[in-house]
Backbone bond lengths (Angstrom), bond angles and torsions (degrees), N, CA, C in turn:
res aa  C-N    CA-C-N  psi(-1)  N-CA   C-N-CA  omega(-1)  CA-C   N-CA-C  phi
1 X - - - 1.467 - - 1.524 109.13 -
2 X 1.564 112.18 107.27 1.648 110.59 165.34 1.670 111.25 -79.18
3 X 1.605 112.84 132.08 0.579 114.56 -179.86 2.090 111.80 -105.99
4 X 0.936 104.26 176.42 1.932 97.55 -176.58 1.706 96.11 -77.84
5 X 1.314 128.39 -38.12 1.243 124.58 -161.57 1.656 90.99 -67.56
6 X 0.923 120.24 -30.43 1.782 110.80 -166.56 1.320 101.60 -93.39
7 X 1.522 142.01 -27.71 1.310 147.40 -138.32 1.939 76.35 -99.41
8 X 1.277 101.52 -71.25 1.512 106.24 -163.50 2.020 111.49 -61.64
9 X 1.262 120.35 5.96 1.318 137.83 173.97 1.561 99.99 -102.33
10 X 0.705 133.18 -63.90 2.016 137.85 160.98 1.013 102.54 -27.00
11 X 1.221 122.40 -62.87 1.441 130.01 -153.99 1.094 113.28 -89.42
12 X 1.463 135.41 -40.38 1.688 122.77 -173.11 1.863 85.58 -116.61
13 X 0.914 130.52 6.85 1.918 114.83 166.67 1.763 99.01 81.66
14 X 1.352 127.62 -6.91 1.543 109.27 178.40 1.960 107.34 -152.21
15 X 0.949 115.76 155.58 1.381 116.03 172.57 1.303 116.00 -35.84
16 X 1.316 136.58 129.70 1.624 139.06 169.97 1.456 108.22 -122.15
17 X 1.536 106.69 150.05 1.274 117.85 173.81 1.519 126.51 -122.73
18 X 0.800 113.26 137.73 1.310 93.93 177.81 2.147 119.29 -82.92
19 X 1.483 100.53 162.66 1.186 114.27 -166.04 1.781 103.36 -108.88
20 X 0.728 136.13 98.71 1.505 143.41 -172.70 2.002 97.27 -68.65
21 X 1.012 116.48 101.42 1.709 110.00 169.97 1.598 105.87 -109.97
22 X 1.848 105.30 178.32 0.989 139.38 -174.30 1.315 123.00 -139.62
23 X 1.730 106.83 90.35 1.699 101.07 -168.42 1.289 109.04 -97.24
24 X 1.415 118.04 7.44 1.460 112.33 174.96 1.609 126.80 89.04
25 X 1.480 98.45 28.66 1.125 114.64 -163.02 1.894 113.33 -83.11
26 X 1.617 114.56 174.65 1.939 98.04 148.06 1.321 86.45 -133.23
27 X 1.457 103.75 -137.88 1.131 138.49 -157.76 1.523 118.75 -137.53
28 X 1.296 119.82 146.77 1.360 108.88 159.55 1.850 134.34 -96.74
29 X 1.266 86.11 8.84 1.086 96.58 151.94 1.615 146.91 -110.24
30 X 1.208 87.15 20.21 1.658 117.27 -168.64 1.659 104.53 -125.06
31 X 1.538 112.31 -35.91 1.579 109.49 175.49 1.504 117.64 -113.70
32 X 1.097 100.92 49.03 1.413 114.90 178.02 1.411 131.85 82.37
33 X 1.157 93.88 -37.63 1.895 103.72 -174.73 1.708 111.08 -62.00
34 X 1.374 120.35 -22.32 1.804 95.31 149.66 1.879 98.86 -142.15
35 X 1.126 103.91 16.15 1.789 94.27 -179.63 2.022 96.39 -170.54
36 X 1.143 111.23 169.12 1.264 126.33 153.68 1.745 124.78 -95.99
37 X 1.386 87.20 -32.85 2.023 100.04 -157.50 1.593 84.50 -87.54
38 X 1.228 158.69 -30.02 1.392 124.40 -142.64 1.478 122.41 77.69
39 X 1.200 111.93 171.16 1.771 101.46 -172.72 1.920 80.71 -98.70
40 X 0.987 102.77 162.47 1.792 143.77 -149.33 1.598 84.72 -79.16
41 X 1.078 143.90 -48.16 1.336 126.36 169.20 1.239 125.03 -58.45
42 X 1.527 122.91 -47.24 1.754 143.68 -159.51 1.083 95.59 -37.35
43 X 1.218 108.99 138.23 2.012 108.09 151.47 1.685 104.17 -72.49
44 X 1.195 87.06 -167.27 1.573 105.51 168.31 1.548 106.44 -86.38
45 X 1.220 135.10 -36.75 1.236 135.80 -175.81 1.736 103.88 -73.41
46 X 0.955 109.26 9.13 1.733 112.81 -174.25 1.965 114.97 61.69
47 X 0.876 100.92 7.65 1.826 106.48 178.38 2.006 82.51 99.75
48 X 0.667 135.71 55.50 1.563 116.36 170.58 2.161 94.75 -142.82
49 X 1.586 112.91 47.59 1.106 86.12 -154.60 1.839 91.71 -102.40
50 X 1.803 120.92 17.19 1.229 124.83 143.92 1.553 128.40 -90.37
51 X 1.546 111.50 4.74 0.872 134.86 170.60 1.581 131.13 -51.19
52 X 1.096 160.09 102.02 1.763 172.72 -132.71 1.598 88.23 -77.83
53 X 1.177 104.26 125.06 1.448 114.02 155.15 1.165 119.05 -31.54
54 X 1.931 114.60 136.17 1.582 108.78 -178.72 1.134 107.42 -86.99
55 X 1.236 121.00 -15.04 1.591 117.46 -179.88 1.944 114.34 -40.19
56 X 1.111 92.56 -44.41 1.505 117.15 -176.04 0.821 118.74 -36.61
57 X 1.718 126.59 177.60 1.630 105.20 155.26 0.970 104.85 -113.49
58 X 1.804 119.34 -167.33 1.872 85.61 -178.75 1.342 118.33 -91.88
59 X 1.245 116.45 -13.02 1.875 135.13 159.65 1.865 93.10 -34.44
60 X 1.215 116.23 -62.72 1.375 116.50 -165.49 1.408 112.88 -64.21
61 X 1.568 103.26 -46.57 1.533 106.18 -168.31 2.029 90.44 -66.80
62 X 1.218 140.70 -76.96 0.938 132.20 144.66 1.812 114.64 37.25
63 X 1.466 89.78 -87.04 1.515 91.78 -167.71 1.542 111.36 -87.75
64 X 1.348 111.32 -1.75 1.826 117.93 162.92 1.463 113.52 -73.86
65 X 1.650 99.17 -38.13 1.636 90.92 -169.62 1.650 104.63 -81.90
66 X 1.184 115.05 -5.18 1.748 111.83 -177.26 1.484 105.34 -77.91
67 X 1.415 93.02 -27.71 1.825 98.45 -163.78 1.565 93.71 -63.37
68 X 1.510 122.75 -48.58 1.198 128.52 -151.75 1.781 116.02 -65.58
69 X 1.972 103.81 -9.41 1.160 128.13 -177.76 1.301 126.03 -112.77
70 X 1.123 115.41 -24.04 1.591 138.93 176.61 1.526 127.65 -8.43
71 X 1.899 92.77 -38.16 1.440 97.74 -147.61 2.177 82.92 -94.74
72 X 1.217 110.29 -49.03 1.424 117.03 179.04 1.400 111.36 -77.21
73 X 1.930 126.50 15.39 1.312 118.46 173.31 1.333 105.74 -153.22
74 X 1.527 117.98 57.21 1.208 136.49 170.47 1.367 119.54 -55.23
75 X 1.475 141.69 99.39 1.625 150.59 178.05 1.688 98.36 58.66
76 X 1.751 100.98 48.96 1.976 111.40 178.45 1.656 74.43 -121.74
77 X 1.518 86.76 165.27 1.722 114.19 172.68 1.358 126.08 -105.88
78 X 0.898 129.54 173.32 1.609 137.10 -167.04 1.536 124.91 -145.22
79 X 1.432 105.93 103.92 1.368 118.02 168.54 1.665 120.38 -43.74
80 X 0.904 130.98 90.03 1.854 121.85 155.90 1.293 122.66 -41.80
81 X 1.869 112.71 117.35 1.467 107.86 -171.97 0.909 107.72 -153.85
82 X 1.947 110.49 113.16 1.715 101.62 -178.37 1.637 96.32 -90.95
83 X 1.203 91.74 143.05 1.077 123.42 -176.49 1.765 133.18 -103.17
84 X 1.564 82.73 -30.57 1.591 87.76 177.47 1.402 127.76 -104.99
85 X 1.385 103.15 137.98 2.090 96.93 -172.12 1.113 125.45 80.29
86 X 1.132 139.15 -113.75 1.496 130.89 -175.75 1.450 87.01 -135.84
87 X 1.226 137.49 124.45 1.346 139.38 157.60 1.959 137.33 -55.47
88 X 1.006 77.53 -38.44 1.945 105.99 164.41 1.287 109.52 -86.80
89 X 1.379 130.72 -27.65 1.699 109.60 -174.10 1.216 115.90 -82.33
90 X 1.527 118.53 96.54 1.264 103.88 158.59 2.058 90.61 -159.28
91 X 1.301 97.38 -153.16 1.599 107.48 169.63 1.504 102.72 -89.25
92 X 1.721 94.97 130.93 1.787 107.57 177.00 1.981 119.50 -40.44
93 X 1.275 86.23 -30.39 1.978 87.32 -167.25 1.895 93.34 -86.11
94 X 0.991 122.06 -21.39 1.573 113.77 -179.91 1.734 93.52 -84.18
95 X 1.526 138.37 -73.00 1.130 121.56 163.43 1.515 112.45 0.66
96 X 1.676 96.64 -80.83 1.299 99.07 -167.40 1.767 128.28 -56.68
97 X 1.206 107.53 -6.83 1.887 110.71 179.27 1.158 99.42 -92.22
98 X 1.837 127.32 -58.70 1.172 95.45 165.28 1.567 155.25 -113.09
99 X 1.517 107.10 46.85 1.150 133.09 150.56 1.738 121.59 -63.18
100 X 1.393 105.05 -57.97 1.597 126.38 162.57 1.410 109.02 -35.42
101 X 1.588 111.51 -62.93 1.445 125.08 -179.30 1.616 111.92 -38.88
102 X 1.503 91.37 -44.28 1.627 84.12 -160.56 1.309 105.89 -94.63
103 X 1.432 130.53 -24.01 1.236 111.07 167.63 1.397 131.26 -90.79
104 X 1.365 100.61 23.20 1.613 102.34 -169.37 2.093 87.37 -107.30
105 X 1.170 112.46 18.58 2.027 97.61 -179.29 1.970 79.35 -99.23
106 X 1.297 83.65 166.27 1.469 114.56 -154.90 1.752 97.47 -79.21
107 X 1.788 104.74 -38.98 1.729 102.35 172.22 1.131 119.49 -79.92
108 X 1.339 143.27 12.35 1.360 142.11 -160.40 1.883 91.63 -119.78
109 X 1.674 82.99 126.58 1.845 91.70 178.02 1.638 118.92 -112.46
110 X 1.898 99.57 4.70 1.664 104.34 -178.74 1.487 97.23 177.74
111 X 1.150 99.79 140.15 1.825 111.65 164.58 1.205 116.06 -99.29
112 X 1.511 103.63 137.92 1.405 113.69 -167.90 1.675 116.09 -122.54
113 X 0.869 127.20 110.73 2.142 129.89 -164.76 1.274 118.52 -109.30
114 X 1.572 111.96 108.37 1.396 96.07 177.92 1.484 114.43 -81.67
115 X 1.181 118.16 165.92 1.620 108.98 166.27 1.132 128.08 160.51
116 X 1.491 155.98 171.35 1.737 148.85 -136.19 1.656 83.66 -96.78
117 X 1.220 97.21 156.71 1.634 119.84 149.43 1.223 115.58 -53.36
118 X 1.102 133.03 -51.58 1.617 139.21 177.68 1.479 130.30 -79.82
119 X 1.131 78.34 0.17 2.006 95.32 171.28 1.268 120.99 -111.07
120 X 1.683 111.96 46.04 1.097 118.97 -146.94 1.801 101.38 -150.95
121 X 1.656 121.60 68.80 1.055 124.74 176.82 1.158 146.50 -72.35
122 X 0.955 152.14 177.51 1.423 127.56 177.54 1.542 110.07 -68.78
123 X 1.549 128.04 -38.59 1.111 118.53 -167.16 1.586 106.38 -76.83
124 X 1.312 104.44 -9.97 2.050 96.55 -174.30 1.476 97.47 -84.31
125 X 1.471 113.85 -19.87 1.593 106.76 179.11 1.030 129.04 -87.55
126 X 1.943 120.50 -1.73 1.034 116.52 170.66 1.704 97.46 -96.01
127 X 1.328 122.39 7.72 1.351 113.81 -159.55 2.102 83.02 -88.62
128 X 1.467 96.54 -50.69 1.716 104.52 -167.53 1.554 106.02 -37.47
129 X 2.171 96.52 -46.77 1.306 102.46 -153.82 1.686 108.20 -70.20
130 X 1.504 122.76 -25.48 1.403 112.65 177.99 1.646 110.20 -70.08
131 X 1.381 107.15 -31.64 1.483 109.53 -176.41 1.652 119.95 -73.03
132 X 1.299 92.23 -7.84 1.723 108.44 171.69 1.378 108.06 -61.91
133 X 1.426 105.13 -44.00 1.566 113.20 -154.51 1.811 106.24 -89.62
134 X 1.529 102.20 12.36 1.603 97.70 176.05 1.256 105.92 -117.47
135 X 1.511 123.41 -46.33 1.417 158.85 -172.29 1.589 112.35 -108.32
136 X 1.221 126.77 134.70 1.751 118.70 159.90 1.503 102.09 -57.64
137 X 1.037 127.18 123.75 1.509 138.84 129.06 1.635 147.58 -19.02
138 X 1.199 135.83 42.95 1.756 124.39 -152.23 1.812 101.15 -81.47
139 X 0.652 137.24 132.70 1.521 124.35 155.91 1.499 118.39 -129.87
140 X 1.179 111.90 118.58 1.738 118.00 -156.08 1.510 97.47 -107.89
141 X 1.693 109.22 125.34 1.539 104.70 178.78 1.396 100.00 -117.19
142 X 1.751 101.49 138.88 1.103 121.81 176.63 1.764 120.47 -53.45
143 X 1.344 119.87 42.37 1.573 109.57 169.01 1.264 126.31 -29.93
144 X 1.063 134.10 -83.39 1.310 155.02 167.02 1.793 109.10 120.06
145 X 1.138 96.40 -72.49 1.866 126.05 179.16 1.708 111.70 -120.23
146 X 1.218 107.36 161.96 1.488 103.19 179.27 1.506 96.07 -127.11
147 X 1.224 117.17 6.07 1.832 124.55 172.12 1.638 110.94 -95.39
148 X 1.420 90.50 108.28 1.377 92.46 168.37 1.566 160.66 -65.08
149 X 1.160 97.38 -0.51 1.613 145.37 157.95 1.664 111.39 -59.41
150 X 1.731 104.88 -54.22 1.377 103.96 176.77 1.858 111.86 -91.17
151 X 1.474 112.96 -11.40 1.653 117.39 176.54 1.473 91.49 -60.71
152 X 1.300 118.42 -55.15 1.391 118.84 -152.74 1.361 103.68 -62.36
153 X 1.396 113.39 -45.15 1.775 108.05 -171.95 1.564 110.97 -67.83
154 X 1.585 120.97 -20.69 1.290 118.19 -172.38 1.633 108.95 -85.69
155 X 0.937 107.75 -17.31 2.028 109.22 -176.23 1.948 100.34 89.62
156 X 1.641 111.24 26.13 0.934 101.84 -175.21 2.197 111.98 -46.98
157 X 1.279 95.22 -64.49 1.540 104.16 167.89 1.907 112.75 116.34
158 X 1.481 97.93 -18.76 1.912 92.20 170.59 1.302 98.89 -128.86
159 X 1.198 118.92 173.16 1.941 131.63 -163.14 2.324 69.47 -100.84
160 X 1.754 91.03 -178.19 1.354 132.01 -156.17 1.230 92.33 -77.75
161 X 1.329 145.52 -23.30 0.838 128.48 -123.91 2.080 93.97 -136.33
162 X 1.229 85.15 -11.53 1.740 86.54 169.58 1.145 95.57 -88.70
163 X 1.359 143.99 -12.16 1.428 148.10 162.96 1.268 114.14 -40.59
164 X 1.445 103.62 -68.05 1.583 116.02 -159.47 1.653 93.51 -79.70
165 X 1.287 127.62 -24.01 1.711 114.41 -162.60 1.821 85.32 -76.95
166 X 1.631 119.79 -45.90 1.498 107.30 -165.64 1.742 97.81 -63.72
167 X 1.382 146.24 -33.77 1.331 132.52 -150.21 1.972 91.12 -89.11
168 X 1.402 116.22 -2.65 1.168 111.25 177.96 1.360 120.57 -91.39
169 X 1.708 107.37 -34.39 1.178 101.49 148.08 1.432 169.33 -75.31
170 X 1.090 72.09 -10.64 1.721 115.75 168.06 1.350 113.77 -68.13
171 X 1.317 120.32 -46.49 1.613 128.01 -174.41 1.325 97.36 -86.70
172 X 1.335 132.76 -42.09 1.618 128.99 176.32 1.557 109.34 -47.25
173 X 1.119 120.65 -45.57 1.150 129.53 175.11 1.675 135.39 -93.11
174 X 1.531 94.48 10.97 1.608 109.06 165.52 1.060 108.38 76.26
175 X 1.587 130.48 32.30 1.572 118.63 -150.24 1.838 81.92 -113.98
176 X 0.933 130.73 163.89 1.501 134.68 -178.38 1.603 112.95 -100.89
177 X 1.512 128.44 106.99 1.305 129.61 -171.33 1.148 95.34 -94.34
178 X 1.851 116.70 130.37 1.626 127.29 140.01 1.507 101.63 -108.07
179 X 1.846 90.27 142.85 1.626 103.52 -174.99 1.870 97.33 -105.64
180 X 1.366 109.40 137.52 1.320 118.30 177.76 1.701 95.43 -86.46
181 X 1.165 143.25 136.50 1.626 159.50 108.00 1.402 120.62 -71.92
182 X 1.261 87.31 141.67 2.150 100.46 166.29 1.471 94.71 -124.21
183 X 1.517 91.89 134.66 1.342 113.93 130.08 1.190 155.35 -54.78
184 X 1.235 159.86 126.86 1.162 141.43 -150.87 1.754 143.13 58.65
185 X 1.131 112.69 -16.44 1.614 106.05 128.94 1.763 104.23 33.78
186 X 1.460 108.36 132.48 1.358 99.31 160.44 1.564 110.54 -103.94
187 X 1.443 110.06 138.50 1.155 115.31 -171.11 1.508 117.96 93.76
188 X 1.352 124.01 -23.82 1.483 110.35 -177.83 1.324 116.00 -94.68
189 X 1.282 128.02 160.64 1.452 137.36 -168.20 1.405 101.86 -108.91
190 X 1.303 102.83 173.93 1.797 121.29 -168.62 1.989 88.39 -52.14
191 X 1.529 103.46 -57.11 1.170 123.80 -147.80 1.750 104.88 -71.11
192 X 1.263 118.87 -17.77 1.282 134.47 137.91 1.529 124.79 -47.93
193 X 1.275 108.59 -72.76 1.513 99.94 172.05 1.534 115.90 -45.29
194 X 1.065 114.84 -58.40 1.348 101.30 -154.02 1.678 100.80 -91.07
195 X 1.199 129.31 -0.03 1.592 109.21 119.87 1.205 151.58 -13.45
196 X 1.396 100.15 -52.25 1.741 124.29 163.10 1.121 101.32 -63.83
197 X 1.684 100.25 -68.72 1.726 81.71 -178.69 1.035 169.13 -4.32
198 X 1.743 85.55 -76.20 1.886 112.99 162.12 0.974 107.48 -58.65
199 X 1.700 121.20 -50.30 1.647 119.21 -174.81 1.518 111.28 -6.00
200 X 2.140 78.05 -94.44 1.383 105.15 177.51 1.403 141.81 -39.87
201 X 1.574 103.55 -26.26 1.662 116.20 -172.41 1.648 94.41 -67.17
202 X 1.782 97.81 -49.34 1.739 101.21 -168.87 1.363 121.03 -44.41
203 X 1.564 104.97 -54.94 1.247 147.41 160.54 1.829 109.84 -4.12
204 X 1.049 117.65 -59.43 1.764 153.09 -174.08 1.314 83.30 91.89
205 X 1.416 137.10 80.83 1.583 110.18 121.42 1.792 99.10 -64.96
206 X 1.850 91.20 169.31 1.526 109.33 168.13 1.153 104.20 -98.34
207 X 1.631 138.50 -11.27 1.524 114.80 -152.15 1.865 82.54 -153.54
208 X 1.273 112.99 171.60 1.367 122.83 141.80 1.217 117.00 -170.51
209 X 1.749 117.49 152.11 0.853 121.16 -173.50 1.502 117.31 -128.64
210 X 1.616 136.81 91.73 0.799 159.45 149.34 1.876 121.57 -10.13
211 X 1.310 139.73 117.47 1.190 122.72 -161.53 1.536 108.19 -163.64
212 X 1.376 111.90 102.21 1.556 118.56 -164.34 1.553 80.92 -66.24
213 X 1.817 91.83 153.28 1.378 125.43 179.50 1.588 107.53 -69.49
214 X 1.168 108.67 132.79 1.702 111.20 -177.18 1.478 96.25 -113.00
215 X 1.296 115.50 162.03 1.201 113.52 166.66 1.729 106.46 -116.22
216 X 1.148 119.04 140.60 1.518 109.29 -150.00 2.076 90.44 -138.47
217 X 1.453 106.46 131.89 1.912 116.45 -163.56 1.673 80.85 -64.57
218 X 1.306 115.60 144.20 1.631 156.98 138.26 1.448 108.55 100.25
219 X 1.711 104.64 19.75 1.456 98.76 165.51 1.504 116.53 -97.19
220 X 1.437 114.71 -174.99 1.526 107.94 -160.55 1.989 89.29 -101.58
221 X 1.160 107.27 18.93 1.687 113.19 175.88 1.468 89.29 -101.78
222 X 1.133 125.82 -34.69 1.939 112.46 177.65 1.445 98.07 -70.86
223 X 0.971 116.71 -52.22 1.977 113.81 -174.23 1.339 103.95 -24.87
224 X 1.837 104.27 -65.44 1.184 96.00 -155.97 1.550 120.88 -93.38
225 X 1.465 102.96 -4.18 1.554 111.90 157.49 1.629 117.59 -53.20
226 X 1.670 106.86 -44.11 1.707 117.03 -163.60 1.710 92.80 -63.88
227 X 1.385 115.98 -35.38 1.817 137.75 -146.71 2.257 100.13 -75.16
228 X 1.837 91.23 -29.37 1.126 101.63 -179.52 1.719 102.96 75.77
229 X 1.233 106.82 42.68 1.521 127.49 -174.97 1.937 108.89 -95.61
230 X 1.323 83.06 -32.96 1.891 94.83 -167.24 1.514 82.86 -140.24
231 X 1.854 98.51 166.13 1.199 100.96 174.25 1.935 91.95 -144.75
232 X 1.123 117.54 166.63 1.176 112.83 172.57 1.677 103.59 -133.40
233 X 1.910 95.26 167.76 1.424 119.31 -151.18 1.635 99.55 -78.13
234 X 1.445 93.36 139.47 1.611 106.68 169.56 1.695 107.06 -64.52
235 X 0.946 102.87 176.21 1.757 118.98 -173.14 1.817 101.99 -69.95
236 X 1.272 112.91 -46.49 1.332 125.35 -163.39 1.829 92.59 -87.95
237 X 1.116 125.96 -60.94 1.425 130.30 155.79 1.975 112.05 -0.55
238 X 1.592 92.30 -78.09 1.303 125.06 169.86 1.358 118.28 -41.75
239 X 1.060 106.27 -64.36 1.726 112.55 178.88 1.795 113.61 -65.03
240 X 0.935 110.37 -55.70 1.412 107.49 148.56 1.873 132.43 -2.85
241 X 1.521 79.40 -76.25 1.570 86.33 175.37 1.689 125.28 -87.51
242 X 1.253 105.88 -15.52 1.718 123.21 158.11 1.473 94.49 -45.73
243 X 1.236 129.09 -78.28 1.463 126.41 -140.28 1.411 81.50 -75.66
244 X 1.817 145.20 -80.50 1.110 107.38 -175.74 1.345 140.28 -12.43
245 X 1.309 105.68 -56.19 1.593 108.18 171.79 1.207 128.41 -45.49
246 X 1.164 110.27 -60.62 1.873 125.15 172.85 1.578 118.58 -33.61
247 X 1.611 100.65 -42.64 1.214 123.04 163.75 1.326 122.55 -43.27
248 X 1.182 127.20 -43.49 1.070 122.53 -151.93 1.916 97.10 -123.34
249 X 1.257 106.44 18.35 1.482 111.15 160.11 1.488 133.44 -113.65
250 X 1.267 96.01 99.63 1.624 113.43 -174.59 2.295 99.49 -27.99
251 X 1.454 81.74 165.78 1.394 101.83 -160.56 1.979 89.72 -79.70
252 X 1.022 104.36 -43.59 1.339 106.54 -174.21 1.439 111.25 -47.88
253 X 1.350 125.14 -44.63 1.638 149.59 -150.16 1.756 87.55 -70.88
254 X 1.281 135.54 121.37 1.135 133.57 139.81 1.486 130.44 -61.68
255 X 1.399 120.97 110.45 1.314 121.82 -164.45 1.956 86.48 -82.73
256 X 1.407 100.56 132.64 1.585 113.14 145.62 1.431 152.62 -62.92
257 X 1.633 82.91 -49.94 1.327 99.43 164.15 1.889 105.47 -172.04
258 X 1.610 97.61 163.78 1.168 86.81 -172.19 1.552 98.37 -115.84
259 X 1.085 140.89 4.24 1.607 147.78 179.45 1.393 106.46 -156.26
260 X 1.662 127.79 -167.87 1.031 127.23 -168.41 1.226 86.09 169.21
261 X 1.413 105.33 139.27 1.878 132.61 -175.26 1.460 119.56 -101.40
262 X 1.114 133.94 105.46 1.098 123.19 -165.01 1.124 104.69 -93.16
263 X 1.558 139.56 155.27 1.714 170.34 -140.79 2.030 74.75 -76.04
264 X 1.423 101.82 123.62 1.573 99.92 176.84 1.758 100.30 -71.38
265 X 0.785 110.98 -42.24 1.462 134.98 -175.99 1.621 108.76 -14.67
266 X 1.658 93.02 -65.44 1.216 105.12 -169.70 1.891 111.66 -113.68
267 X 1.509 99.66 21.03 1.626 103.54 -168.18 1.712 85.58 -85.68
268 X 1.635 104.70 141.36 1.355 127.17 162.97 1.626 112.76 -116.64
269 X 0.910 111.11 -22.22 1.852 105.24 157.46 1.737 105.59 155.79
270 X 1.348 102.28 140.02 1.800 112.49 62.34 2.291 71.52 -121.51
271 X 1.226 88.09 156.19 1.465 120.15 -160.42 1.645 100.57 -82.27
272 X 1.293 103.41 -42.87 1.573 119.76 -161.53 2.000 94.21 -72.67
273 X 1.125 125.86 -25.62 1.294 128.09 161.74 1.284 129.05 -41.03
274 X 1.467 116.37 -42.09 1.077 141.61 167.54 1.661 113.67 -48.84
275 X 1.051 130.71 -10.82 1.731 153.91 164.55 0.703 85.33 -76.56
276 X 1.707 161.32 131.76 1.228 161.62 -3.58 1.363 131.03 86.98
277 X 1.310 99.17 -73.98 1.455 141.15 -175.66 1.440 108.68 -90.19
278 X 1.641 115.75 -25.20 1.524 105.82 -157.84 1.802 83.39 -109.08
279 X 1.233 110.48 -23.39 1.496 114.18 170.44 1.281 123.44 -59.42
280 X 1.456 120.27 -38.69 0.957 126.16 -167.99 1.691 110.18 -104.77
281 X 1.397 130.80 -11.49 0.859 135.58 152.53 1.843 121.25 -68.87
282 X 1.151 109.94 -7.30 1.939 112.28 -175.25 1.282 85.55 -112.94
283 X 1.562 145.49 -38.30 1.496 130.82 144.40 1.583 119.73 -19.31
284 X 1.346 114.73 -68.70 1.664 128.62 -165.57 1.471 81.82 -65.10
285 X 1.481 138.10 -48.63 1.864 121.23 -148.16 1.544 79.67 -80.49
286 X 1.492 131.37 -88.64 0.942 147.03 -143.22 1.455 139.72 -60.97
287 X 1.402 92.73 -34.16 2.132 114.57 163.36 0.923 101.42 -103.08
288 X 1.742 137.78 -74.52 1.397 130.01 -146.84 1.639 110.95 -86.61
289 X 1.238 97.36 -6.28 1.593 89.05 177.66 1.882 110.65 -78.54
């Protein structure tokens, strides 16, 4: 099992962190162009809610989020990663300033973009592909599921298959794909997930990152959690279908991550997630050991 902490230690010679940014982006599924609501999980903060103030610039957000690491990333480097909203949606020349921005500071060893398959034009790909050639490149698309049954209930907004044309272009052009998955899904089984799985592994993503379903206050996924519409996975449930998963990811595949913590703030369940530490410690005994 490659993990990112070892891949990104190989590769740049010292510990890296990542930098959580805010370029000020939305969505098109949030400004009309295929939805208003967002897909049924999103917060309102668009998933960027560890994300650096947009007020900022990204020089600032930059040197805020290092501060916040300093003490556990002493003369280590730092990945740039917007994180929030759709990373690609906007106009190519704003991309491009602050894309530039961020890989032009002296601690940053690669830019990293989250963002849809379909937000993905030709001109943003020649923008990635020159920025490839200064900086490594990551751009992680939000898949989720590769069952279309569960796209539809999430507000994903494109069929499977704008998937595979963006991870093709992406690899034509040397650019490095991580595929986002959830866990927990209403309605899908172990044997579902790791469906996705394989998909994607087959697929050539380079990376993936795996991320039990949270239920997060003022989305229309709490409604129907409060409604007793959906239910979500116990801890032991959960772990369960993790190690299936793991299973079924080739050695080559850099895993990203294998869970993800959602903002306690606004987490409505599963609750027991909110353990952190105790999560990520039955990770280290139970998978990575």
């Amino acid at each position: 099992m490659l993990t990112l902490n070892e891949y990104l230690k190989d590769r740049f010679g010292c510990k890296v962190y990542k930098i959580s940014l805010n370029g000020g982006f939305t969505c098109p599924t949030r400004d009309g162009t295929i939805d208003t609501r967002g897909c049924i999980f999103c917060s309102a903060g668009g998933s960027g809610e560890f994300a650096a103030d947009r007020r900022l610039s990204i020089t600032e957000q930059i040197e805020q989020g290092k501060k916040l690491v300093e003490k556990k990333n002493r003369n280590g480097k730092y990945i740039a990663y917007f994180q929030a909203y759709t990373g690609t949606y906007a106009p190519v020349s704003k991309l491009r300033s602050l894309y530039e921005e961020a890989v032009s500071h002296p601690d940053i060893v690669a830019l990293s973009v989250a963002t849809r398959p379909d937000c993905l034009p030709e001109e943003v790909l020649q923008l990635l592909s020159e920025l490839n050639r200064v900086k490594p490149v990551f751009v992680e698309l939000g898949l989720q599921t590769i069952h279309e049954r569960s796209a539809e209930y999430i507000r994903r907004g494109y069929p499977l298959s704008v998937y595979d044309e963006a991870v093709r272009e992406l690899r034509r052009r040397n650019i490095e794909v991580i595929t986002h998955l959830i866990i927990g899904l209403p309605g899908e089984s172990r044997e579902d997930i790791c469906e996705s799985v394989r998909y994607v592994c087959d697929g050539r993503t380079d990376g993936i990152k795996l991320q039990l379903l949270h239920v997060l206050k003022g989305t229309d996924l709490e409604r129907e959690y409060r409604e007793g519409r959906i239910s979500v996975l116990t801890e032991d449930e959960y772990f369960d279908i993790l190690k299936a998963c793991v299973r079924c990811i080739p050695e080559n595949v850099i895993i990203h991550r294998l869970t993800g913590d959602g903002d306690k703030r606004i987490l409505a369940a599963p609750l027991w997630s909110a353990d952190k530490k105790h999560v990520i410690n039955r990770i280290n005994r139970e998978i990575r050991s």
